[in-house]
C-alpha positions in Angstrom: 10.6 25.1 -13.5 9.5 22.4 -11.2 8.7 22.7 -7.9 10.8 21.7 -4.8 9.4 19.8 -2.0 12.1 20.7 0.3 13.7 24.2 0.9 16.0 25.6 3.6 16.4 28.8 5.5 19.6 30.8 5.7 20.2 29.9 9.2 19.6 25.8 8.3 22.4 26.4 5.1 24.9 28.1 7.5 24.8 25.3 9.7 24.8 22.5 7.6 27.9 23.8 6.1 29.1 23.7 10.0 28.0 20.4 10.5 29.8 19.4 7.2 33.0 21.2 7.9 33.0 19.3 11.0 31.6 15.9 9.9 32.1 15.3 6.2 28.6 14.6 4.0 25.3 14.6 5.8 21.5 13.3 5.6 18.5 14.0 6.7 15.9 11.9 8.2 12.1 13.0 9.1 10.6 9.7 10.8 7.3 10.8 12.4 8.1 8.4 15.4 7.5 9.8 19.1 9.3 12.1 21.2 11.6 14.3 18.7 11.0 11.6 16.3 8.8 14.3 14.1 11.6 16.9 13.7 14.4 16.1 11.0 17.4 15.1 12.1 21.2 15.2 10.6 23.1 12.9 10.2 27.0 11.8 8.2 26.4 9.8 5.4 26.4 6.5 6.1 25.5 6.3 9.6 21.6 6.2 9.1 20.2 3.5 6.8 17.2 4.3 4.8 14.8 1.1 4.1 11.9 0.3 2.1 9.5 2.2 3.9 11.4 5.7 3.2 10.7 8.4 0.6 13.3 10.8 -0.8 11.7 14.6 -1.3 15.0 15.9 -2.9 18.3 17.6 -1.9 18.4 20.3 0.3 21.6 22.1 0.5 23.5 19.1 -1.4 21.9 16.8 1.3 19.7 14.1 0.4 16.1 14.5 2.8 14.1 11.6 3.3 11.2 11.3 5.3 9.3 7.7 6.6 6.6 7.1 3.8 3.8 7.0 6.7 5.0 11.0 7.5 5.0 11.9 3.5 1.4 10.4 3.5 0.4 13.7 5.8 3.1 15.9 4.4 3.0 15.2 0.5 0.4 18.3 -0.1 3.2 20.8 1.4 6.6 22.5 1.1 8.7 22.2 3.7 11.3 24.5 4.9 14.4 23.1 7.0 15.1 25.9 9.5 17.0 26.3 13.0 15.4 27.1 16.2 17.3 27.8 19.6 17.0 24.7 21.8 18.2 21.3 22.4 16.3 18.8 21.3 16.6 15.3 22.6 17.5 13.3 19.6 20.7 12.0 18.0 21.2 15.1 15.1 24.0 16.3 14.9 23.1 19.6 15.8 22.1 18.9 19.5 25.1 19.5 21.2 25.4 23.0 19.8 22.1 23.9 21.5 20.1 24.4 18.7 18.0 22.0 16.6 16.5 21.4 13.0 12.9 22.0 12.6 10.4 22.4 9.4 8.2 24.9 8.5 5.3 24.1 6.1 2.9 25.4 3.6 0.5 23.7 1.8 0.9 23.6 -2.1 -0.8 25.5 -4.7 -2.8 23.9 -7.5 -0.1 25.1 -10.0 3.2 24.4 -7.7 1.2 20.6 -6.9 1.6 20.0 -11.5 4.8 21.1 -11.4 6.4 19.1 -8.7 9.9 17.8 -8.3 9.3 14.0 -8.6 10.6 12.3 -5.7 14.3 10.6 -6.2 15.7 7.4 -6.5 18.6 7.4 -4.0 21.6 5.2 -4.8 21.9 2.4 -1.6 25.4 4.3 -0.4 23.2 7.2 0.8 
């Protein structure tokens, strides 16, 4: 069985189904940029665009997660884990107002989870 790059908590499922319930489809974005930048943020389907210079790690929770391909540079070697923490963060997800906010947890890869990795995916251009 291969490997998954990107996992999520209980806590970051139950509210992704809120967010859903509330907003329709949803995204996630990991940019590395300043401020809150660095923490994923949610977003409806659409409402993002993606470029050139983004990765896909996989589907967490029947949303697509990318991250900016200068952040999966650092990250590739590790599994991260989208979980909640209480707190507002200053960024556009579409968590904030709900005074909580998205945040990863990480542990590096074994040798044998690193062979058997989930490659990363080919998103169609609607996503």
């Amino acid at each position: 069985m291969a490997t998954p790059r990107i996992l999520a908590t209980d806590k970051a499922t139950e509210l992704i189904d809120r967010l859903r319930a509330q907003h329709g489809p949803l995204m996630f974005h990991q940019s590395g940029g300043c401020c809150d930048g660095s923490q994923p943020m949610c977003f409806p389907v659409g409402e993002f665009r993606t470029g050139a210079s983004d990765v896909c790690l996989g589907i967490v929770h029947d949303c697509y997660f990318f991250m900016h391909a200068d952040q999966f540079e650092y990250w590739k070697h590790t599994q991260l884990t989208l979980d909640v923490t209480p707190g507002r963060g200053s960024s556009f997800s579409l968590e904030i107002p709900l005074g909580v906010r998205f945040m990863i947890r990480s542990k590096l890869f074994t040798e044998e989870e690193l062979e058997n990795l989930e490659p990363l995916l080919a998103v169609p251009a609607d996503q």
